[in-house]
C-alpha positions as a LaTeX table, in Angstrom:
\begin{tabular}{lrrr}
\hline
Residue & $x$ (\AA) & $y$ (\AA) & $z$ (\AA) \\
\hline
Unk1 & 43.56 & $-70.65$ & $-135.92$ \\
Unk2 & 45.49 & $-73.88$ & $-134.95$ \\
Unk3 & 46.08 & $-75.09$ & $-131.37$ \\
Unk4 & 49.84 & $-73.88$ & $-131.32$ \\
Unk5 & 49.16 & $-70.34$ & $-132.28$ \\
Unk6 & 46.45 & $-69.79$ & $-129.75$ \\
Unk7 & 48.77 & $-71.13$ & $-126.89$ \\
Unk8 & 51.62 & $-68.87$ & $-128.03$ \\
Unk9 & 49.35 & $-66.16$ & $-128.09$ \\
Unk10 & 47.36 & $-66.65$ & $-125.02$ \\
Unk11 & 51.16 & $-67.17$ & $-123.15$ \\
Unk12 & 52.21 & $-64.19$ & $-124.62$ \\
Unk13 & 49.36 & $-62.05$ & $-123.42$ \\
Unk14 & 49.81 & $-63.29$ & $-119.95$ \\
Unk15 & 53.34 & $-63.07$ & $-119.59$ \\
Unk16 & 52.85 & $-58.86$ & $-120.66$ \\
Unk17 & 49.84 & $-58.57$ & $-118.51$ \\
Unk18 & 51.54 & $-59.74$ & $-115.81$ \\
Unk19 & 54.60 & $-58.00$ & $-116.03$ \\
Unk20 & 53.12 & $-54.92$ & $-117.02$ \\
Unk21 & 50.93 & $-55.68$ & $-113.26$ \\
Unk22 & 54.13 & $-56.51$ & $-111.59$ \\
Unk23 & 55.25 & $-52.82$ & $-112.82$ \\
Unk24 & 52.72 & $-51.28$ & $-111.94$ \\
Unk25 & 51.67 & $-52.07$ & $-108.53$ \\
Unk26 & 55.16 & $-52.36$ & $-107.43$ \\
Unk27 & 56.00 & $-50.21$ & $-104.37$ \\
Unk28 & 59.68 & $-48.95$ & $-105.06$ \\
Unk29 & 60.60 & $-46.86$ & $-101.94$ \\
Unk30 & 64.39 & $-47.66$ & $-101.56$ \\
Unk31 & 66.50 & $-46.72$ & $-98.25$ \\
Unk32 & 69.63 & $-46.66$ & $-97.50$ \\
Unk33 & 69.40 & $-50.29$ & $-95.87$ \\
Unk34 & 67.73 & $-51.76$ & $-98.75$ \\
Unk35 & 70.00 & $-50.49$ & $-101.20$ \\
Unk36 & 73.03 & $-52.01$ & $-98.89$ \\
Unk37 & 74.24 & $-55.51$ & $-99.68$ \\
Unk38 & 73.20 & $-56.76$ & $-96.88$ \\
Unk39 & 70.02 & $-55.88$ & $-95.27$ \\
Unk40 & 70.39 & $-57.47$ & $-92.07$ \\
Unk41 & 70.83 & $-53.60$ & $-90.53$ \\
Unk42 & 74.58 & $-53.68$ & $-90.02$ \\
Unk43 & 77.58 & $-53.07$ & $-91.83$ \\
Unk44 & 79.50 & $-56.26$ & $-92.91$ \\
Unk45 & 82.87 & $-56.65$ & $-91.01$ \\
Unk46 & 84.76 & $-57.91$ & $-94.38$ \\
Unk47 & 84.70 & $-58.57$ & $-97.97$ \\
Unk48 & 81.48 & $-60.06$ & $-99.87$ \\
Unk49 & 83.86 & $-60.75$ & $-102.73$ \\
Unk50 & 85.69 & $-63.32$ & $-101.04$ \\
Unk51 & 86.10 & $-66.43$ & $-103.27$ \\
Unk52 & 85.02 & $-69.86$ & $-102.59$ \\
Unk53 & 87.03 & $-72.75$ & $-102.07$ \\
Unk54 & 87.95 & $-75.41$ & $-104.61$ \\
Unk55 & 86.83 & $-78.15$ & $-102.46$ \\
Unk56 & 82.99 & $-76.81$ & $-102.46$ \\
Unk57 & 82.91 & $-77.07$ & $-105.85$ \\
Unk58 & 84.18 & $-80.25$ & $-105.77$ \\
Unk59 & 82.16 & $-81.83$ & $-103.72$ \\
Unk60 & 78.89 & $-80.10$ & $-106.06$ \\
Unk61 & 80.32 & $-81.68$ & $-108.55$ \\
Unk62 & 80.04 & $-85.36$ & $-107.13$ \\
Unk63 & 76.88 & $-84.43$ & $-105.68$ \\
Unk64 & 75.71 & $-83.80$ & $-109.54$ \\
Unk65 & 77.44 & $-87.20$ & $-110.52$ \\
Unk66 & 75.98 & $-89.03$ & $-108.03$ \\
Unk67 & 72.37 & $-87.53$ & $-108.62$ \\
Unk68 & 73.38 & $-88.43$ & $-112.65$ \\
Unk69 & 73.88 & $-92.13$ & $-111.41$ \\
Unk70 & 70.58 & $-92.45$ & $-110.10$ \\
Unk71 & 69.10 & $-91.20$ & $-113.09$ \\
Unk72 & 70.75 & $-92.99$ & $-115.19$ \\
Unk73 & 69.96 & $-96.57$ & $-113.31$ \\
Unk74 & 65.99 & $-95.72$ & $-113.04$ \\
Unk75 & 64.81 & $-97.49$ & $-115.82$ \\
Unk76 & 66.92 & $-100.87$ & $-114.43$ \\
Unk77 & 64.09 & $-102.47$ & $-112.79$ \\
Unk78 & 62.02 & $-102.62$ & $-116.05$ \\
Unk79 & 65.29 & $-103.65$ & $-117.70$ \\
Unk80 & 65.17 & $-107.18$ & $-115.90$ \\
Unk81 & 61.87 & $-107.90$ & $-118.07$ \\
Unk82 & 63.84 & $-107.64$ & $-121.49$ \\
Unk83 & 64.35 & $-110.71$ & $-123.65$ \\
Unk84 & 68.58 & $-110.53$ & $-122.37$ \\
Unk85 & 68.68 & $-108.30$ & $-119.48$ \\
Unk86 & 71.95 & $-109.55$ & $-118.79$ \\
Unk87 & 73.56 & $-106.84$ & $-121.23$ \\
Unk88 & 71.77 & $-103.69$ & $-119.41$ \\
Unk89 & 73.20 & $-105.67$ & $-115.91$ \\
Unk90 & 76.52 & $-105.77$ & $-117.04$ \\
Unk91 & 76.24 & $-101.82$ & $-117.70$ \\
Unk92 & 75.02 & $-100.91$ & $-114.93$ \\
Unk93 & 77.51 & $-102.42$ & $-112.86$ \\
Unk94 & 80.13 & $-101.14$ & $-114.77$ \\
Unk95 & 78.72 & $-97.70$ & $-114.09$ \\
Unk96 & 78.39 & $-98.33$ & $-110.44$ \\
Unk97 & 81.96 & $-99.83$ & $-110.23$ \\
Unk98 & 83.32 & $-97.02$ & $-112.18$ \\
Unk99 & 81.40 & $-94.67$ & $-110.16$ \\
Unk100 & 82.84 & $-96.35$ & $-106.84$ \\
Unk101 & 86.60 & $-96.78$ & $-108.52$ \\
Unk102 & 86.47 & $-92.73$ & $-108.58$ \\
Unk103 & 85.04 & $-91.87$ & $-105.22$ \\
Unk104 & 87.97 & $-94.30$ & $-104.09$ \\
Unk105 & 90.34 & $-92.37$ & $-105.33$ \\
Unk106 & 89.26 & $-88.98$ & $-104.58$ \\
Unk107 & 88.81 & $-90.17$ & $-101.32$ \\
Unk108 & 92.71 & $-91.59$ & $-100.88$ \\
Unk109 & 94.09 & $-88.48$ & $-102.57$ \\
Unk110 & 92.30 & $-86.99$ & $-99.90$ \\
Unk111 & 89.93 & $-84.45$ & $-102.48$ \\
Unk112 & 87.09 & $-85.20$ & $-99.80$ \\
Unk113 & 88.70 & $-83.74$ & $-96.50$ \\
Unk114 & 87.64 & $-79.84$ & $-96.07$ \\
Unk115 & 90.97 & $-79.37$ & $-93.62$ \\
Unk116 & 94.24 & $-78.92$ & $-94.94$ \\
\hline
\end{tabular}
């Protein structure tokens, strides 16, 4: 029996003996408050299915790109010990000033401002 199989089997048996553990030791005793969408003991005042504004998702979104930036310019301090680092430079600050070119505008069409 190779390496791989063994893993998938040992991983296999664990995940069912643990589920089948999680199952059965499980206290399920449901009340009237726990079955309530909110369990804080009071009865909400409006809707839960209100929707969210555009501008939160927004602003994840530049979080994300933001967080993408600064994976994408790790690897630029080993970069400068190339033979021409001067090519993985010039990227990287087109990146940045492309980066910086958006935020500018999103921030003068006024994207960034939460009141209207």
């Amino acid at each position: 029996m190779n390496m791989i199989t063994l893993m998938i089997i040992s991983s296999a048996t664990l995940s069912i003996a643990l589920t089948a553990l999680n199952f059965w030791l499980a206290q399920m005793n449901p009340d009237t408050e726990k079955l309530s969408p909110y369990e804080c003991g009071f009865d909400p005042l409006g809707s839960a299915r209100l929707p969210f504004s555009i501008r939160f998702f927004l602003v994840a979104i530049l979080f994300l790109l933001f967080d993408l930036e600064i994976a994408l310019l790790l690897p630029l301090p080993w970069a400068t010990q190339l033979q021409n680092p001067t090519i993985t430079l010039t990227w990287a600050s087109t990146l940045i000033l492309l980066l910086t070119l958006g935020l500018v505008y999103e921030w003068t069409q006024g994207g960034l401002e939460w009141a209207e």
